[in-house]
C-alpha positions as CSV (number, residue, x, y, z in Angstrom):
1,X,35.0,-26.6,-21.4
2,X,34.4,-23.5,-24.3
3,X,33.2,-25.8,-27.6
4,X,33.6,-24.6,-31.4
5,X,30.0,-25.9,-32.7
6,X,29.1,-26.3,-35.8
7,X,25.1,-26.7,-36.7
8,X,24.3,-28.0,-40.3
9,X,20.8,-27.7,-41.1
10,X,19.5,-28.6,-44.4
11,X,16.8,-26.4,-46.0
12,X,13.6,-26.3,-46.2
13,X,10.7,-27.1,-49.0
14,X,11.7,-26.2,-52.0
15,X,8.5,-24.3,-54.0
16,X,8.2,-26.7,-56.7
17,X,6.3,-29.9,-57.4
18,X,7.8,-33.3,-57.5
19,X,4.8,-34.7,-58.6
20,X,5.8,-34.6,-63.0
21,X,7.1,-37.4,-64.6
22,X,9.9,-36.3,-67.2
23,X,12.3,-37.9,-69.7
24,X,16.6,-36.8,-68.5
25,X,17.1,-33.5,-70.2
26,X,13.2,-32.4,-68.3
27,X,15.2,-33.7,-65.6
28,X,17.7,-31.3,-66.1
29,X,15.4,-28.0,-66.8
30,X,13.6,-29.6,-63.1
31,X,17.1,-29.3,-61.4
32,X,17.8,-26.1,-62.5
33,X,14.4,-24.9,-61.4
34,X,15.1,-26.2,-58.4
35,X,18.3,-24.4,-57.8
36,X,16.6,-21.0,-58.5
37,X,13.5,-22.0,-56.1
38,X,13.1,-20.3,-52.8
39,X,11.0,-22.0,-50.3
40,X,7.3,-22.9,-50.1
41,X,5.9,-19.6,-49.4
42,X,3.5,-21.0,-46.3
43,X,6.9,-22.2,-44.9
44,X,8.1,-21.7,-41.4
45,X,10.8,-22.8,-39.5
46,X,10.3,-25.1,-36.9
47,X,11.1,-23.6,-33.5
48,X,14.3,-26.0,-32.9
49,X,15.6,-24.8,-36.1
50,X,14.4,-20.7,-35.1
51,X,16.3,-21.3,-31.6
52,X,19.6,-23.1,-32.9
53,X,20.3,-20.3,-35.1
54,X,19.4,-17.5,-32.7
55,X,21.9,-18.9,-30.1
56,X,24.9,-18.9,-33.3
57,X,27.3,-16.6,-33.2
58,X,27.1,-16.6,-36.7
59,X,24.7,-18.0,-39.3
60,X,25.8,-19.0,-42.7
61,X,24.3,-20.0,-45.8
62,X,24.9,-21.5,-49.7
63,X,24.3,-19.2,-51.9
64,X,21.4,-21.1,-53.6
65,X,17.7,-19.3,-53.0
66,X,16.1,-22.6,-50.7
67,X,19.4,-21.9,-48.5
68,X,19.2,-18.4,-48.1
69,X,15.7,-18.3,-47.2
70,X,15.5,-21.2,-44.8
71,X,18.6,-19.1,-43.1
72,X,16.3,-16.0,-43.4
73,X,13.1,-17.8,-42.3
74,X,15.4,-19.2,-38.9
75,X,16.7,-15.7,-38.3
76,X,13.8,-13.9,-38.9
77,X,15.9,-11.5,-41.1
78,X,18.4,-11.2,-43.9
79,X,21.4,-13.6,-43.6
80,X,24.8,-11.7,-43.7
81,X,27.1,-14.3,-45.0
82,X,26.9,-16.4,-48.0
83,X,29.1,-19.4,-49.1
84,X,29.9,-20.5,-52.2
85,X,31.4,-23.6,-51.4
86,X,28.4,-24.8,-49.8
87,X,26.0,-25.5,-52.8
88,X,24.6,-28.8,-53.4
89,X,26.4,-31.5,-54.7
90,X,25.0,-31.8,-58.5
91,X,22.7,-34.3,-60.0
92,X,23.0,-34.7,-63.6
93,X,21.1,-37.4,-65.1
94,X,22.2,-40.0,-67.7
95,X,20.5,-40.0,-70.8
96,X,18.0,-42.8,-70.4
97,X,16.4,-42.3,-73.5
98,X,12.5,-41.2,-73.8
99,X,12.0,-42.9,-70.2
100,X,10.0,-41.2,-68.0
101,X,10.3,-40.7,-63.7
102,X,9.7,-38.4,-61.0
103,X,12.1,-36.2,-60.0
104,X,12.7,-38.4,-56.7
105,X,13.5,-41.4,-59.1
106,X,15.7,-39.1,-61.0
107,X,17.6,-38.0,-58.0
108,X,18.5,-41.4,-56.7
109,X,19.5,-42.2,-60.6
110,X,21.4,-38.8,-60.7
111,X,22.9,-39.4,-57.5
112,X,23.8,-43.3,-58.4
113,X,25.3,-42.4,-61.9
114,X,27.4,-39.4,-60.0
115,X,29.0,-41.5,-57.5
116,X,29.9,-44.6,-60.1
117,X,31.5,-41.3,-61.9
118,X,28.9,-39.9,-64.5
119,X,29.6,-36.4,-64.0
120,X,28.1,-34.8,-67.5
121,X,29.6,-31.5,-68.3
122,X,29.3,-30.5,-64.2
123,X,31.1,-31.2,-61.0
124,X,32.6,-34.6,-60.0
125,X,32.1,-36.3,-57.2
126,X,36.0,-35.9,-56.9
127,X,36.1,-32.4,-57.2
128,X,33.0,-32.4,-54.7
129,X,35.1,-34.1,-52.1
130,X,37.4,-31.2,-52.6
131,X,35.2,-28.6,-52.2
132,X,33.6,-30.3,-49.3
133,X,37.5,-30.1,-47.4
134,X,37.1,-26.6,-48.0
135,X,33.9,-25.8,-47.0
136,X,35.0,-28.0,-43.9
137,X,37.9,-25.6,-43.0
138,X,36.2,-22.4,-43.8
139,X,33.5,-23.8,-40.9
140,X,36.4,-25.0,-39.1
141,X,38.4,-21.6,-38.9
142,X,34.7,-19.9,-38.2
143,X,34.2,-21.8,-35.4
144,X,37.5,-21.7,-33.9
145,X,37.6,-20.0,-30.4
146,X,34.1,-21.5,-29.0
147,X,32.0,-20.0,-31.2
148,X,28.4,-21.4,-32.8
149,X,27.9,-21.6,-36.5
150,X,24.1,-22.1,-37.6
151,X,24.7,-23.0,-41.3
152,X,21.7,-23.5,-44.0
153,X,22.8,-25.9,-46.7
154,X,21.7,-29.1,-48.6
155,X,21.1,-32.8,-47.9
156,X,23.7,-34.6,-49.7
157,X,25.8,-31.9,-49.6
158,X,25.8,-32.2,-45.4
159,X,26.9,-35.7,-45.5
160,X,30.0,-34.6,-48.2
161,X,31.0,-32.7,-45.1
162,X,30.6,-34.9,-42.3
163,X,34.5,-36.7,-43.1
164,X,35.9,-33.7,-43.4
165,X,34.7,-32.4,-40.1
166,X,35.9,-35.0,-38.3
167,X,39.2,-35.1,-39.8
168,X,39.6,-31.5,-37.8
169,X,38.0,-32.9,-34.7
170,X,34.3,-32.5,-34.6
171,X,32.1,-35.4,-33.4
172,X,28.4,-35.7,-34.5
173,X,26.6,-35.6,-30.8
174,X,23.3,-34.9,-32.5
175,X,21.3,-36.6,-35.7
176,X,18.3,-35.5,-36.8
177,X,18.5,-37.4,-40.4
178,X,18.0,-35.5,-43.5
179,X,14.6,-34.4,-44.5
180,X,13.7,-30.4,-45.1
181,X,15.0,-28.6,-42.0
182,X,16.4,-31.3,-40.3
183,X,20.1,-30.8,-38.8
184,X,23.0,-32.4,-37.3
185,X,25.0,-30.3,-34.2
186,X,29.1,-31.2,-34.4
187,X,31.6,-30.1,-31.4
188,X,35.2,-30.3,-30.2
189,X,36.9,-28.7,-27.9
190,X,37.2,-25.0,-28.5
191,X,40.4,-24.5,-30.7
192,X,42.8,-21.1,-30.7
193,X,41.9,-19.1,-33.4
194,X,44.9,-18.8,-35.6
């Protein structure tokens, strides 16, 4: 039986150091520094990663820099389609003050505040869940008529995605978690393209 596959991989290192401690709004420079971050520049794909996106039919990619390049580094060559809809959820950080973390402590307090509804002046996690049905059906209708998908994307993200892919039939047969170029490989039975 022909499968539509869908591969979501998340990126790779990002070429910046987690290891500062900063009050929220250096918490917010950090993220956006992170955003415009490519990859460590040692960086290379692990062969898994090389050999799931040579077999796609087509490879995808947000259109954030750590994306691209993980896409890029996989392919061994510049990525042809870019999507929007598939940037990272956002992390804006309450204002705690003169209080001082990581970034990984600021994540999960980013990431907390966002999903109790703290949303600053970005995206909710409402409008999120939106964009993650879209993203869903865009890599739905790409996928449609057995083809494989090798898409480069981010962490949370992924996960945002996972409901909605299921909702049009894919099942998660593989789990490889969520660290830097880690993946998860959905199927379902090849559907007509439309």
């Amino acid at each position: 039986m022909k499968m539509d596959v869908i591969i979501l991989a998340r990126h790779g290192e990002p070429n910046l150091s987690r290891q500062v401690r900063l009050n929220w709004r250096g918490y917010k420079y950090w993220w956006r520094l992170y955003d415009e971050a490519g990859l460590k520049p040692s960086q290379n794909a692990p062969k898994i990663i090389k050999d799931l996106a040579k077999q796609a039919d087509i490879v995808i990619a947000s259109t954030l820099p750590r994306a691209i390049e993980t896409a890029e580094r996989a392919i061994g060559g510049p990525v042809k389609k870019l999507e929007p809809l598939l940037v990272e959820a956002p992390l804006p950080p309450p204002n705690l003050g003169y209080f001082r973390f990581k970034p990984t402590t600021w994540g999960a307090i980013a990431r907390i505040s966002w999903c109790l509804g703290f949303s600053g002046e970005g995206e909710s996690q409402v409008e999120a869940k939106v964009r993650a049905e879209k993203a869903a059906e865009v890599l739905s209708d790409e996928a449609a008529g057995g083809k494989m998908l090798f898409v480069a994307a981010h962490g949370w993200f992924n996960r945002m995605i996972r409901p909605a892919l299921k909702r049009r039939g894919f099942k998660c047969v593989e789990d490889h978690g969520d660290l830097h170029w880690s993946y998860r490989r959905y199927e379902r039975p090849s559907q007509k393209v439309k």
